[in-house]
PDB file of N, CA, C and O in Angstrom:
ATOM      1  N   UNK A   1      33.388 157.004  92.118  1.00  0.00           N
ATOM      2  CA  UNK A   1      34.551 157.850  92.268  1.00  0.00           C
ATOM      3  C   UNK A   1      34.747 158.724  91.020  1.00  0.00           C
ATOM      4  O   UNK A   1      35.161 159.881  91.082  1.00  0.00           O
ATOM      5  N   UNK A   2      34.489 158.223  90.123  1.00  0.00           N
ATOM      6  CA  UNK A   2      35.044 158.921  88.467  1.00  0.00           C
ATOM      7  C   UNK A   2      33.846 160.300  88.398  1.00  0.00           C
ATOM      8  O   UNK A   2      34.109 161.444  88.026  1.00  0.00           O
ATOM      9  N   UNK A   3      32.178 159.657  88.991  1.00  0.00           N
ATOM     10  CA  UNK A   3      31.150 160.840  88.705  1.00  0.00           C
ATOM     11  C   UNK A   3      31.738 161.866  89.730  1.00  0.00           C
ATOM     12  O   UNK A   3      31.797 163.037  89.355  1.00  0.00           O
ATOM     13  N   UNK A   4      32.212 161.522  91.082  1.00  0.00           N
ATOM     14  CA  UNK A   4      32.759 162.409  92.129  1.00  0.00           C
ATOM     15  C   UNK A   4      33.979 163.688  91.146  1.00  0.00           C
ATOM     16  O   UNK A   4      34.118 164.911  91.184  1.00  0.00           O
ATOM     17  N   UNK A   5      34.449 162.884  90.585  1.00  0.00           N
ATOM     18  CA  UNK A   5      36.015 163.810  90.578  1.00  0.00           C
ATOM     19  C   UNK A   5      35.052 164.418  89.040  1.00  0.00           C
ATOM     20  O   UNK A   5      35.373 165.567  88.734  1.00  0.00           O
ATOM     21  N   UNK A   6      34.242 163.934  88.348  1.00  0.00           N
ATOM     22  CA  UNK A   6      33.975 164.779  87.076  1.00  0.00           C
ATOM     23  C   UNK A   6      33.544 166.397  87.480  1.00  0.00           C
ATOM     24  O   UNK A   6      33.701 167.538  87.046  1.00  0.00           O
ATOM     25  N   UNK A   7      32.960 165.751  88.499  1.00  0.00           N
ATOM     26  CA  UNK A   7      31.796 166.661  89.282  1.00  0.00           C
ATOM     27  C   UNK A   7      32.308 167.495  89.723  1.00  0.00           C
ATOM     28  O   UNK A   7      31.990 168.598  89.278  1.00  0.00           O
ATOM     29  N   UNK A   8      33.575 167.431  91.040  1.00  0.00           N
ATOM     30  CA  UNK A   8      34.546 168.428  91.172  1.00  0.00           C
ATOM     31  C   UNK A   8      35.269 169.029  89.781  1.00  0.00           C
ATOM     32  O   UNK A   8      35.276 170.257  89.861  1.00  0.00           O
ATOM     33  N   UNK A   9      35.809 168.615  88.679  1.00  0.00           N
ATOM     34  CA  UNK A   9      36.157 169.330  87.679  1.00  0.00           C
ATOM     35  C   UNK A   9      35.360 170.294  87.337  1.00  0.00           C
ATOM     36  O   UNK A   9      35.729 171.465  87.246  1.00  0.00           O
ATOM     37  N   UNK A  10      33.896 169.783  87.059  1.00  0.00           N
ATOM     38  CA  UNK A  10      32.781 170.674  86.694  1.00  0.00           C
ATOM     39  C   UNK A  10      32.737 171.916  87.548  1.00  0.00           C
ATOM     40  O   UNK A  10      33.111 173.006  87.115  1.00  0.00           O
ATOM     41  N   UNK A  11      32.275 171.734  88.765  1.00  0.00           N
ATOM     42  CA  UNK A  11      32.345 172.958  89.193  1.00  0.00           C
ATOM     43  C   UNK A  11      33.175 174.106  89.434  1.00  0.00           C
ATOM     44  O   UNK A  11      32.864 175.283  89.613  1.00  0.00           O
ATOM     45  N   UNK A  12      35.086 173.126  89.384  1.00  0.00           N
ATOM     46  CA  UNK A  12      35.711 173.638  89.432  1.00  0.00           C
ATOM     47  C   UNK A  12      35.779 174.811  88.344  1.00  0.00           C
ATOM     48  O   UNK A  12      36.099 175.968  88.616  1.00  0.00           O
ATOM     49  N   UNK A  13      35.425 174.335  87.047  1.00  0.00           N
ATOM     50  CA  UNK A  13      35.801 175.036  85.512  1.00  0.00           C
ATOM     51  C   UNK A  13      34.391 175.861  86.171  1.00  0.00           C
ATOM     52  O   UNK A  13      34.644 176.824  86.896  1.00  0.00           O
ATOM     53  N   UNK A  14      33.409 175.626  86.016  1.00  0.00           N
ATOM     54  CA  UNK A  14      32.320 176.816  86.586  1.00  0.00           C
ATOM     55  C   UNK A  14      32.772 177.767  87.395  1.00  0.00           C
ATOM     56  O   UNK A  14      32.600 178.908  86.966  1.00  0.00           O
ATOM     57  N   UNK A  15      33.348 177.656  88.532  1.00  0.00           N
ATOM     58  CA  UNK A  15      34.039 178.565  89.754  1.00  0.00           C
ATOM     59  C   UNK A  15      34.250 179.243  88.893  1.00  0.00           C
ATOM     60  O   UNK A  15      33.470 180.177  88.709  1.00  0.00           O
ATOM     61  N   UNK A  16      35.611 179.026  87.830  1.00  0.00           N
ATOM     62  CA  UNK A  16      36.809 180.067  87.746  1.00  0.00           C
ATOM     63  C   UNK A  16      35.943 180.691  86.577  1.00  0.00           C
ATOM     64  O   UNK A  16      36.374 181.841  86.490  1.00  0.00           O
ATOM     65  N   UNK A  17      35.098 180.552  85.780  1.00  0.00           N
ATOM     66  CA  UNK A  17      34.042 181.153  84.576  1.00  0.00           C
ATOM     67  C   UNK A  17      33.606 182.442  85.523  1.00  0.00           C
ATOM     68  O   UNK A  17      33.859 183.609  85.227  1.00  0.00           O
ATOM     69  N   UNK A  18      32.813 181.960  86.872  1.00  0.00           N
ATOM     70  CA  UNK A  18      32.049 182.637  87.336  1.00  0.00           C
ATOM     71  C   UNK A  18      33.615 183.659  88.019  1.00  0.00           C
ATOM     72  O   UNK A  18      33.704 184.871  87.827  1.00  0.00           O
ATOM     73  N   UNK A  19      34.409 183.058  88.588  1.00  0.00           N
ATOM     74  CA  UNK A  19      34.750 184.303  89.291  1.00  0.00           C
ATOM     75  C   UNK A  19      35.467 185.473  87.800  1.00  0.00           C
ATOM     76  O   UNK A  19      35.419 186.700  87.888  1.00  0.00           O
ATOM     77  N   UNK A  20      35.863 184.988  86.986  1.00  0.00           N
ATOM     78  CA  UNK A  20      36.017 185.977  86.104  1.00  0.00           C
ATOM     79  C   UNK A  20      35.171 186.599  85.299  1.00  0.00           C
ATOM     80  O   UNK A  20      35.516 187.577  84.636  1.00  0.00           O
ATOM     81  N   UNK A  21      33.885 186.059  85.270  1.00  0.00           N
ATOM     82  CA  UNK A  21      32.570 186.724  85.090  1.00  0.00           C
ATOM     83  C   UNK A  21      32.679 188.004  85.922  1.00  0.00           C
ATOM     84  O   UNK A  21      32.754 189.137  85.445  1.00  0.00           O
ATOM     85  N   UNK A  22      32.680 187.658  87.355  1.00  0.00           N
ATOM     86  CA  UNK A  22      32.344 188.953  88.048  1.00  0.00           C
ATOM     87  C   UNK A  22      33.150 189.877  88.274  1.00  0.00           C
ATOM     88  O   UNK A  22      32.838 191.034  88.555  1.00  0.00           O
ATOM     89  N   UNK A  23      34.651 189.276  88.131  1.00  0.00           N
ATOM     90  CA  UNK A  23      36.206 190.005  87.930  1.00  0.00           C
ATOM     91  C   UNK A  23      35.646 191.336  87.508  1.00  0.00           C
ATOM     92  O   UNK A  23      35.545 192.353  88.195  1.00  0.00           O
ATOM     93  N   UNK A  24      35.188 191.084  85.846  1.00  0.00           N
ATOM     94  CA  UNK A  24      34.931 191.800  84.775  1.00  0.00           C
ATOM     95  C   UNK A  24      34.174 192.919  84.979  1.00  0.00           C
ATOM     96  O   UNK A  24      34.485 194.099  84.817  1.00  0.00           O
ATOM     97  N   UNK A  25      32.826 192.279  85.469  1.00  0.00           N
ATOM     98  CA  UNK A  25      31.591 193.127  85.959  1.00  0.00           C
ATOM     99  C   UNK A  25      32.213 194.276  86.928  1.00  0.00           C
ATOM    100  O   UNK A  25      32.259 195.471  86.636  1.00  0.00           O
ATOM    101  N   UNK A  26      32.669 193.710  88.098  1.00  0.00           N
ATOM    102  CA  UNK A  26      33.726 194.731  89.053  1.00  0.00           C
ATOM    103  C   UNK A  26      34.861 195.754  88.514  1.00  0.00           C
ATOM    104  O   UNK A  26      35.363 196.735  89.062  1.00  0.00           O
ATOM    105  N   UNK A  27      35.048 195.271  87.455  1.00  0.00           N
ATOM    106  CA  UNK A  27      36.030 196.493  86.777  1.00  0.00           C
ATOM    107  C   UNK A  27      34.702 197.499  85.872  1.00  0.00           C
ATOM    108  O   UNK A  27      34.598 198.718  86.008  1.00  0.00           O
ATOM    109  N   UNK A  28      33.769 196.623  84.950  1.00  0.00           N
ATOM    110  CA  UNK A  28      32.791 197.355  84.585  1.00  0.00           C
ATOM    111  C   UNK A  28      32.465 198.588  85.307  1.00  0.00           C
ATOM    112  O   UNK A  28      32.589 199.809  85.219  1.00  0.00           O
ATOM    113  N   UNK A  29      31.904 197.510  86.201  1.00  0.00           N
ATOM    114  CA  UNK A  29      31.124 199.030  87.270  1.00  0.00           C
ATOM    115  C   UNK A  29      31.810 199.774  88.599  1.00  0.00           C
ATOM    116  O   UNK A  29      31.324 200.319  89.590  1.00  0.00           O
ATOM    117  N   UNK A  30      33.200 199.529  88.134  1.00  0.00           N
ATOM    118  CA  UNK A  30      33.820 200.818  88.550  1.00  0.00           C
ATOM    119  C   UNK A  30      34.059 201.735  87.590  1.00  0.00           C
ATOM    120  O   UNK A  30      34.269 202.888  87.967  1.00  0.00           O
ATOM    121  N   UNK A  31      34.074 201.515  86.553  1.00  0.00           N
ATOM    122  CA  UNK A  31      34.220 202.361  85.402  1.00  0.00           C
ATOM    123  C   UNK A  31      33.289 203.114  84.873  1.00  0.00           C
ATOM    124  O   UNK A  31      33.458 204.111  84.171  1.00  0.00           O
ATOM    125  N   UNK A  32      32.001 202.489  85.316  1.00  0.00           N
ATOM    126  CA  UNK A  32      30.810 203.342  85.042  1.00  0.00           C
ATOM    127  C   UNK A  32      29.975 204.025  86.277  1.00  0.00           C
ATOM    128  O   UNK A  32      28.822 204.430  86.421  1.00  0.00           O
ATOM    129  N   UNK A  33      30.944 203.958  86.951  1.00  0.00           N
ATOM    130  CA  UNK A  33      30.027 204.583  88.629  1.00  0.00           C
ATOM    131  C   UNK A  33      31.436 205.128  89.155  1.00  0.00           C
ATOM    132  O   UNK A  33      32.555 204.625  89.058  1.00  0.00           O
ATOM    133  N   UNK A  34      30.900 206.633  89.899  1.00  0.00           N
ATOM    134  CA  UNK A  34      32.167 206.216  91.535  1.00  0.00           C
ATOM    135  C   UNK A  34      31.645 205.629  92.613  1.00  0.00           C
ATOM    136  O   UNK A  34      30.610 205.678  93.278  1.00  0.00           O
ATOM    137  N   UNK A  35      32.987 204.876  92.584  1.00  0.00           N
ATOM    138  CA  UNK A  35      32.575 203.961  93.877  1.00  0.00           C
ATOM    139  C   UNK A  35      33.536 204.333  95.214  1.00  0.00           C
ATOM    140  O   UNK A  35      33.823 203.631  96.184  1.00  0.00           O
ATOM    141  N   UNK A  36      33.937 205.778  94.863  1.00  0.00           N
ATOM    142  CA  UNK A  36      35.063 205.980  96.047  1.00  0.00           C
ATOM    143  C   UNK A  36      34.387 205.746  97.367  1.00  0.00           C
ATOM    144  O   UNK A  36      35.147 205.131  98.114  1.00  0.00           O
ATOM    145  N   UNK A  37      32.747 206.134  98.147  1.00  0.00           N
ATOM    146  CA  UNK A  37      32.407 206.184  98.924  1.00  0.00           C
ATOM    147  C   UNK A  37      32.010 204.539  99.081  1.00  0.00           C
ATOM    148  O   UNK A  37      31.393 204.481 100.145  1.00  0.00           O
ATOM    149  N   UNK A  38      32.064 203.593  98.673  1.00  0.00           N
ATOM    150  CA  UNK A  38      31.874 202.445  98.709  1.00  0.00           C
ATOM    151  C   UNK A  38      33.169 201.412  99.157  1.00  0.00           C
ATOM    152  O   UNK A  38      34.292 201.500  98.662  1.00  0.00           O
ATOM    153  N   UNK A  39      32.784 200.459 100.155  1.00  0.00           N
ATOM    154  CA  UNK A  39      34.593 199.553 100.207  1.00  0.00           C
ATOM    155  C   UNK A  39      34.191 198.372  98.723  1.00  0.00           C
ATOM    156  O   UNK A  39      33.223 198.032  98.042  1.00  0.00           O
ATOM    157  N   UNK A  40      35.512 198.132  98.839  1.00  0.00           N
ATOM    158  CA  UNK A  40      35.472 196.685  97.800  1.00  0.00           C
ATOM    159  C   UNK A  40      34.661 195.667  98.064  1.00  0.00           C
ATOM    160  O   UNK A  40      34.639 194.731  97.265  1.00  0.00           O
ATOM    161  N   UNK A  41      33.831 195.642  99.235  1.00  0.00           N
ATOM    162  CA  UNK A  41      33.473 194.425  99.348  1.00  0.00           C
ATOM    163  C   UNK A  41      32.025 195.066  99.051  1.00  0.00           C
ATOM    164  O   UNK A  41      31.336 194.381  98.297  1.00  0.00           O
ATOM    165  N   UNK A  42      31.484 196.184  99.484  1.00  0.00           N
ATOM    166  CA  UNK A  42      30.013 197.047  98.949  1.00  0.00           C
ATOM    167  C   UNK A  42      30.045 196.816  97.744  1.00  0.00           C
ATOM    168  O   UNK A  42      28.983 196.330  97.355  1.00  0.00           O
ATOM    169  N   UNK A  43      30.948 196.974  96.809  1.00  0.00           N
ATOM    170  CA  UNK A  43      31.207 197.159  95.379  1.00  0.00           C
ATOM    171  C   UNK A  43      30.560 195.707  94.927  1.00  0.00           C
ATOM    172  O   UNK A  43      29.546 195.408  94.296  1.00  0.00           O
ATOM    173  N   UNK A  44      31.743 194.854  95.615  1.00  0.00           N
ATOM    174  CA  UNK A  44      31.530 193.578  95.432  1.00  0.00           C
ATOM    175  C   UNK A  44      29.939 192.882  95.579  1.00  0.00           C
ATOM    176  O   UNK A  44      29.722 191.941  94.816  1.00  0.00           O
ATOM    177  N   UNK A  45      29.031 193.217  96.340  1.00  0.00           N
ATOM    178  CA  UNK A  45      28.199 192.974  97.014  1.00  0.00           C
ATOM    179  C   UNK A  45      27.318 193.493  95.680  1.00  0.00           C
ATOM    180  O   UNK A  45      26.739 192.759  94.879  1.00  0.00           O
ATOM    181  N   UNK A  46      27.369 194.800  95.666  1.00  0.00           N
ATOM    182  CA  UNK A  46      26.089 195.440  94.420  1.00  0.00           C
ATOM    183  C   UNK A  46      26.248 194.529  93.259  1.00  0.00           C
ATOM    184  O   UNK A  46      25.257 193.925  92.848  1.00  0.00           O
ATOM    185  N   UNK A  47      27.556 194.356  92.619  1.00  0.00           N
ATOM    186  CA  UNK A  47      27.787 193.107  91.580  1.00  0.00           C
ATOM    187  C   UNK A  47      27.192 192.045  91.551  1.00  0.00           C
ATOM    188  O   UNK A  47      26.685 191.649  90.502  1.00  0.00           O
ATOM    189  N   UNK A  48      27.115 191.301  92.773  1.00  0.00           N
ATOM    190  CA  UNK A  48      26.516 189.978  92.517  1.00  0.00           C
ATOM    191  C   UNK A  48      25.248 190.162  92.814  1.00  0.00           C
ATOM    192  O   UNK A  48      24.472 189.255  92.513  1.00  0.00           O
ATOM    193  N   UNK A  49      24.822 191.147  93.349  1.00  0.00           N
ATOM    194  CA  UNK A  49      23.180 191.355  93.404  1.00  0.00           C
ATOM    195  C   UNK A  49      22.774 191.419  91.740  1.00  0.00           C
ATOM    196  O   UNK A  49      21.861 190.733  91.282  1.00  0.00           O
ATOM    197  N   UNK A  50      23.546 192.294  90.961  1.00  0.00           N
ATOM    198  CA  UNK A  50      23.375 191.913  89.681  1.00  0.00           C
ATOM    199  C   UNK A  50      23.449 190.552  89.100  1.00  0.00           C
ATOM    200  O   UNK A  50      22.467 189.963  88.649  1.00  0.00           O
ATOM    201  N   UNK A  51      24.920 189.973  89.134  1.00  0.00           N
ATOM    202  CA  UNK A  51      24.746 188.696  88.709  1.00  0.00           C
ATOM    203  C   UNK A  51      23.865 187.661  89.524  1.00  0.00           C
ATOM    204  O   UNK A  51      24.016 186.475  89.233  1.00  0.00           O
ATOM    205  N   UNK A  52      23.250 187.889  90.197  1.00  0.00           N
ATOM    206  CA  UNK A  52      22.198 186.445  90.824  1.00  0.00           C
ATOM    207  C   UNK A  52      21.347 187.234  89.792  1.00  0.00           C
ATOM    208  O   UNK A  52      21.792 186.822  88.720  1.00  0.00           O
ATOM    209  N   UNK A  53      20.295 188.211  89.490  1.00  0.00           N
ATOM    210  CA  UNK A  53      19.416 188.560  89.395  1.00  0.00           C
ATOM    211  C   UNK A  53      19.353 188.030  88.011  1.00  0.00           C
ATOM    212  O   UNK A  53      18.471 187.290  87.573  1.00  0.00           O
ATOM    213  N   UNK A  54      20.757 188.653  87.137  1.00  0.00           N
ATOM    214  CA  UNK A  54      20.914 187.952  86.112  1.00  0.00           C
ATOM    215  C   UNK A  54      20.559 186.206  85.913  1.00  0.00           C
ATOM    216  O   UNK A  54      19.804 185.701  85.082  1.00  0.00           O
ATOM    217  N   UNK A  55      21.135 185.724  86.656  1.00  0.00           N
ATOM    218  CA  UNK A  55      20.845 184.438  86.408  1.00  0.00           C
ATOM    219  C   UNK A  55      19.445 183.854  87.274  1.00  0.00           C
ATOM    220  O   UNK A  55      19.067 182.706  87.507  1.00  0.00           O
ATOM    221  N   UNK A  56      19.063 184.755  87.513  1.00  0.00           N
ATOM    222  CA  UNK A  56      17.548 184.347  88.217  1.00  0.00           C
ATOM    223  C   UNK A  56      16.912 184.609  86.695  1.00  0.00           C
ATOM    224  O   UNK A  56      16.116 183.785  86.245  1.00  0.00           O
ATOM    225  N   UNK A  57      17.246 185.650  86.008  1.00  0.00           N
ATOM    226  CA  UNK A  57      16.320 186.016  84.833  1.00  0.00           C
ATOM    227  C   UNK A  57      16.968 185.335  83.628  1.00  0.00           C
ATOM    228  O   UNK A  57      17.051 186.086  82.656  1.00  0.00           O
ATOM    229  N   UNK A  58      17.413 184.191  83.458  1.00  0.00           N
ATOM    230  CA  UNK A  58      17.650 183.603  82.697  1.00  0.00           C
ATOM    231  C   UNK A  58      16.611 182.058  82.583  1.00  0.00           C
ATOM    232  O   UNK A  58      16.199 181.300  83.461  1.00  0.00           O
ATOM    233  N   UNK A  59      16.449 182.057  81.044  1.00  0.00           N
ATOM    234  CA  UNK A  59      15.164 181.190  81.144  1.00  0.00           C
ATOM    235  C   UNK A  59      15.444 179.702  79.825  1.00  0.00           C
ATOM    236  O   UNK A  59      16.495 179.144  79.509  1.00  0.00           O
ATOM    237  N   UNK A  60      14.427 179.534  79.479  1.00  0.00           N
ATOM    238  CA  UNK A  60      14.920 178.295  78.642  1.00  0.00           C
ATOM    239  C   UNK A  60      14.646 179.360  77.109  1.00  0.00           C
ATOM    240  O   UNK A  60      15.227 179.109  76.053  1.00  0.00           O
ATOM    241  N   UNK A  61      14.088 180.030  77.202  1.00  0.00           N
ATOM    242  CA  UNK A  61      14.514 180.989  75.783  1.00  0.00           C
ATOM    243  C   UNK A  61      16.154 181.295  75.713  1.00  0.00           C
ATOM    244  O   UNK A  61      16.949 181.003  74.820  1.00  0.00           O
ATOM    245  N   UNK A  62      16.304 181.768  76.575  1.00  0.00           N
ATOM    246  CA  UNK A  62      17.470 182.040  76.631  1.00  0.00           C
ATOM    247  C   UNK A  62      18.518 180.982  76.224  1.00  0.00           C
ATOM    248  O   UNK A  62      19.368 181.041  75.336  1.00  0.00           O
ATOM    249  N   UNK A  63      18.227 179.967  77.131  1.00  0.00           N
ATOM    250  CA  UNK A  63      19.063 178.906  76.732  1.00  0.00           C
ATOM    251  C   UNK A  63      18.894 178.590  75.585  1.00  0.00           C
ATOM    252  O   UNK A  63      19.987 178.468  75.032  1.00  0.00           O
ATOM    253  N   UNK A  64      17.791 178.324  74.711  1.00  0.00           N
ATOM    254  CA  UNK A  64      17.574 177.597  73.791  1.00  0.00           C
ATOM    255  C   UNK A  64      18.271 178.587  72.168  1.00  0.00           C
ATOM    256  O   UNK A  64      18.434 178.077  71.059  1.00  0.00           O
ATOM    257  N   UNK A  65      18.529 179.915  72.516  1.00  0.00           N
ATOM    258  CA  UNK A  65      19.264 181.294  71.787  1.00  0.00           C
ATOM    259  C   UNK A  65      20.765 181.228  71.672  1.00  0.00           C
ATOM    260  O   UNK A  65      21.459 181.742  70.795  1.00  0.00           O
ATOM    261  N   UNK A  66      21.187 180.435  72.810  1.00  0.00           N
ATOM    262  CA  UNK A  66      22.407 180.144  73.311  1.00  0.00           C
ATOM    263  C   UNK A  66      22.706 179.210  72.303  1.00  0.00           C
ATOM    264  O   UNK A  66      23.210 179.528  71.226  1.00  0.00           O
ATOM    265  N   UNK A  67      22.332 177.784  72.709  1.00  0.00           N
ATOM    266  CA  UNK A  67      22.159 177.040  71.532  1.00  0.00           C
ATOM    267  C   UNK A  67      22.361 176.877  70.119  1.00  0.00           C
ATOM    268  O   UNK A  67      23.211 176.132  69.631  1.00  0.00           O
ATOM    269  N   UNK A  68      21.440 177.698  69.383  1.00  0.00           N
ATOM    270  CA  UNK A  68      20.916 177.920  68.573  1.00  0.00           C
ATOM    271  C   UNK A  68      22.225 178.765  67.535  1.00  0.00           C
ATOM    272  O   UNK A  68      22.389 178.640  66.321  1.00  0.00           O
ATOM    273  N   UNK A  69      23.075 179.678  68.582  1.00  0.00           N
ATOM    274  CA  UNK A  69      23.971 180.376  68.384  1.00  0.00           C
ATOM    275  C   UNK A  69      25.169 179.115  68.267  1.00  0.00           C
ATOM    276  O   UNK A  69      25.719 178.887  67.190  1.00  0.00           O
ATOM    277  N   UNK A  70      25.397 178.561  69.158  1.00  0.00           N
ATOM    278  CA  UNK A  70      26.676 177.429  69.282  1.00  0.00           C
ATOM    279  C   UNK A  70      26.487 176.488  67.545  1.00  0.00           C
ATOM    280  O   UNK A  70      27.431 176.056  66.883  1.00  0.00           O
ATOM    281  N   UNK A  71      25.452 176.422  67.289  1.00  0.00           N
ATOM    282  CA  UNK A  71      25.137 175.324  66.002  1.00  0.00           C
ATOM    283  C   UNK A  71      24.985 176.029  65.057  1.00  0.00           C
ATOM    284  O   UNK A  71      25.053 175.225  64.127  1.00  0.00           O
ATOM    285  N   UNK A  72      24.769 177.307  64.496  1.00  0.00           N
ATOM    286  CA  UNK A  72      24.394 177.981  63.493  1.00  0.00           C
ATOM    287  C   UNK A  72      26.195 178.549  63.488  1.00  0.00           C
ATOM    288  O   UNK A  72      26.589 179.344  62.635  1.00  0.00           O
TER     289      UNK A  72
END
């Protein structure tokens, strides 16, 4: 029960990282594009094609930079 509910916390705190991750990105790239001919959800859609891709291209260099940064 305790790994259950950690587990829901975890992802929970991940969710709200990620949805204000992409919050951000969505204000980004309205600011750097028009998106008048686009709905919110097209908008929405091109964004996370970015952020998956992003995190498809994330690697253990990366991580290990991350790291490296948190301890230094």
């Amino acid at each position: 029960m305790r790994v259950a509910l950690y587990k829901e916390i975890a992802y929970n705190y991940i969710m709200d990282h990620l949805k204000e991750y992409v919050k951000e990105w969505m204000e980004f790239h309205k600011s750097e594009r028009d998106c008048s001919n686009e709905s919110e959800e097209e908008t929405f859609e091109i964004v996370m094609e970015d952020v998956i891709s992003s995190v498809s291209d994330y690697n253990f260099h990366d991580y290990g930079k991350a790291l490296e940064k948190e301890e230094g």
